[in-house]
N, C-alpha and C positions, 0 to 999 in steps of 0.2 A: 896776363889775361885774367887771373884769379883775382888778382890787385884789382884792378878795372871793376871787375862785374863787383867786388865787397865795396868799393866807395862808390861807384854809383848805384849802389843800392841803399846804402845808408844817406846818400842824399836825395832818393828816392823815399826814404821815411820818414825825414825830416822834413821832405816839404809837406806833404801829406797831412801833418798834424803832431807826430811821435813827438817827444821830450827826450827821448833815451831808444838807443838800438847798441846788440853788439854781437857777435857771433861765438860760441861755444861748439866745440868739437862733440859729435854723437859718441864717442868713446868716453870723454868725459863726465855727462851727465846718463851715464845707462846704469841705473840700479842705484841711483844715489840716495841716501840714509833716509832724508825728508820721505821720500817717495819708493819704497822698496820696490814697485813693479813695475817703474818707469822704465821703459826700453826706447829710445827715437822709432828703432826697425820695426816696431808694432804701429806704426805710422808712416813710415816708406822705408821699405826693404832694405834699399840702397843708403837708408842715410847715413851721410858725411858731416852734416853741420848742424846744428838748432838755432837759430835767430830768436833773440831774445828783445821786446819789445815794452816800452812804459810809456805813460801818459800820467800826468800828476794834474792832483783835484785843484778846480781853481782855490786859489788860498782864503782860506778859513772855513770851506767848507766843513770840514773836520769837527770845528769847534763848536757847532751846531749840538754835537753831543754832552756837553756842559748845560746844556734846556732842562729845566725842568719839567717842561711841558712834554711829554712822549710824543703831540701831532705835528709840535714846530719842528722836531726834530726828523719827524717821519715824511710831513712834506717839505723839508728842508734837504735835508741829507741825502733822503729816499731817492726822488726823481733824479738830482743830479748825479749818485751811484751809476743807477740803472744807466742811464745818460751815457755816461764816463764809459762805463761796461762797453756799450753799444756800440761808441767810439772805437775803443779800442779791437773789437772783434774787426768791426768794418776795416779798417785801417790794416788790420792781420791778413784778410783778404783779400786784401788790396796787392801788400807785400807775396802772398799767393801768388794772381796772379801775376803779378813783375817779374816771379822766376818761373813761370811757366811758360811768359813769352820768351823766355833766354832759353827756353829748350830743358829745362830740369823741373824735377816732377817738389811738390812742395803741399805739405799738410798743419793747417791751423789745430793748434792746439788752445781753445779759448780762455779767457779769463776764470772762468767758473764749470770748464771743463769736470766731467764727473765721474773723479779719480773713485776706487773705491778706497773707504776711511780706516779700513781696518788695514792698510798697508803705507798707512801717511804715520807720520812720524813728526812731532812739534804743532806746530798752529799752522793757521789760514783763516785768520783772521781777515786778512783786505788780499791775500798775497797767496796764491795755492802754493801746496812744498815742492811739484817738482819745479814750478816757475821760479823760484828761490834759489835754487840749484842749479839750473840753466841762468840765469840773471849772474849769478856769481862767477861760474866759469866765462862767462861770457865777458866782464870785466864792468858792469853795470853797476855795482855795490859788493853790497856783505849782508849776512842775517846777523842782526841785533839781539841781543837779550831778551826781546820783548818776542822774539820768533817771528818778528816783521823784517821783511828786506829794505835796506837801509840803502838811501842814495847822498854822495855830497851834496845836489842841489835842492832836494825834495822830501828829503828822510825816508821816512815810509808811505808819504800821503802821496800815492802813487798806486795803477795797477797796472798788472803785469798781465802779457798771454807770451806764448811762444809759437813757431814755425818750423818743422823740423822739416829739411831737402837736403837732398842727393846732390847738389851744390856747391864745388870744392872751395870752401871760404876758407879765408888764413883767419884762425880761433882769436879771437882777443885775449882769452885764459884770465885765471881770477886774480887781476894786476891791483884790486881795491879791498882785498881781503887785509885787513887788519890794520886799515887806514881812514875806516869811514865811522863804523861804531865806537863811542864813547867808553867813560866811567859812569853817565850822568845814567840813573834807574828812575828818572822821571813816569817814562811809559810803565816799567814794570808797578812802580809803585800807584798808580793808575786805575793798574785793574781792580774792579770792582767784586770781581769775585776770586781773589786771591788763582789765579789758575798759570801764572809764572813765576817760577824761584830763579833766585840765584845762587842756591847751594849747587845746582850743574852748568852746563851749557848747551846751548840750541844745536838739533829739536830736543835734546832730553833731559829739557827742566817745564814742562807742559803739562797742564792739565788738562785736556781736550774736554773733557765732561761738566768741567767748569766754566772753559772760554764757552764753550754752549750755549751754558746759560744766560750768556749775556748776549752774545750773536741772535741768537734764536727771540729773545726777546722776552725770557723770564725775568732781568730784574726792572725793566722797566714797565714789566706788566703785572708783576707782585711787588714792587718794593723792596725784593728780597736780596742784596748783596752775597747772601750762601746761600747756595743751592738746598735744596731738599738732597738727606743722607739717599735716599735710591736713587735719584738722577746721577748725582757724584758719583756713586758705586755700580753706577749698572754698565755692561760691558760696551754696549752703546745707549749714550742718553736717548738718540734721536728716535728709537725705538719707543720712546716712553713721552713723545710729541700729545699724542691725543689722549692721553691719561691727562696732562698738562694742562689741553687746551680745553676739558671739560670742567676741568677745578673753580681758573681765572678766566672769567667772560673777556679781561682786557687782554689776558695773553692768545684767547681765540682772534680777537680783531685785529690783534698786530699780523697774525701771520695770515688771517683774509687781505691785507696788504699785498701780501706775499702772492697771493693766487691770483689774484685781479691784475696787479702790474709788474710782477719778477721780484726773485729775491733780493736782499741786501743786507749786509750786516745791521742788529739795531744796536749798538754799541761798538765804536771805534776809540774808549779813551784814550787807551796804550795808544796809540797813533798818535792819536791828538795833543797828547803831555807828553812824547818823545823829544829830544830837544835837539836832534840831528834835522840841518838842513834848516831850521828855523830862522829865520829874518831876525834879526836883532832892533827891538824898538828903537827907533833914535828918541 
């Protein structure tokens, strides 16, 4: 019966729109490193399972960020994010409802749900940590070097939400852990503001006040490849946002982007020059 209700729900996801679905046991993903306060049961009491869900950017979106230009890329990249996001929530939803009409209770946890930062651990760049952590036990991928979640068919250029129900699913467990990430430090070597090493491993080789800087859209909107010494050192950059946006008129307009039509990362290169999942030119 269990059988039953997990394949026709994944073929329930598939038709829907999903690229990737797979289930992860609530015991597995409670408290996981990325995510120190993630519990499923702070979303339904009873939970049994987390449903872990991807959709990937049509191909080449990504590469938009190679522009010189900051607006091809903003209304390039921008819309179809947001887009993508939309999708993927509806789609969460959707899966919602599907186990609610089987009689089990079920909570979306969205794409850009708003974990607090001071309990995340590595990046979230395209990918939030606990969605990494659920995606992995769940049998989806693995986290990369670059602290993106990494798929065979898609790499990283992919986002992720999750679904945590009271649902008795048989777990897929993390059967792609150490079969999907490379040797290639494309992505890492990538970033624009030095903020992943590879003297550790993911999450804790991260510079969260660094990727910042590039997400948030300070080197596109100074120029500036290093961050200013008090952003890097301040306990939270984001705190130092309107100090920022009164300095650079262009880093105020990037993130009036942000208020008018939803957030988005303004820098995805690690993504974009990761070489997992990439099509091979003929």
């Amino acid at each position: 019966m269990a059988d039953d209700l997990k394949q026709e729900l994944i073929n329930y996801g598939l038709s829907i729109g999903l690229d990737k679905i797979g289930v992860a046991s609530a015991e597995s993903v409670t408290y996981p490193p990325q995510q120190k306060d993630f519990a499923p049961s702070d979303f339904v009491s009873d939970a049994k399972s987390v449903i872990s869900i991807a959709k990937a950017f049509p191909e080449g979106v990504l590469e938009l960020d190679e522009e010189e230009d900051p607006y091809i890329f903003m209304t390039g990249f921008g819309p179809t994010y947001l887009t993508l996001e939309r999708e993927v929530n509806l789609m969460g939803k959707r899966i919602v409802g599907f186990l609610k009409e089987k009689g089990y209770d079920a909570k979306l946890i969205e794409v850009n749900y708003p974990f607090d930062r001071k309990q995340q651990v590595g990046g979230a760049q395209l990918h939030q940590p606990c969605h990494k952590a659920i995606a992995t036990q769940a049998g989806l991928g693995e986290e990369g070097i670059e602290n993106l979640f990494l798929t065979p068919e898609f790499g990283p250029r992919i986002l992720l939400a999750s679904i945590v129900t009271n649902a008795p699913l048989e777990p897929d467990g993390p059967k792609l852990v150490n079969k999907v990430a490379t040797d290639d430090k494309s992505g890492l070597e990538a970033c624009p503001t030095s903020a992943i090493s590879e003297d550790n491993y993911p999450p804790y080789n991260f510079n969260r006040n660094r990727c910042l800087w590039g997400i948030m859209g300070g080197v596109k909107a100074t120029g500036l490849d290093e961050p200013p010494y008090d952003w890097t050192n301040a306990e939270d950059a984001m705190e130092k946002i309107d100090e920022y946006r009164s300095k650079y008129v262009k880093f105020d307009e990037l993130l009036e982007w942000d208020e008018a039509l939803g957030w988005f990362p303004k820098c995805v290169a690690c993504a974009n020059m990761c070489a997992v999942g990439k099509k091979e030119e003929e």
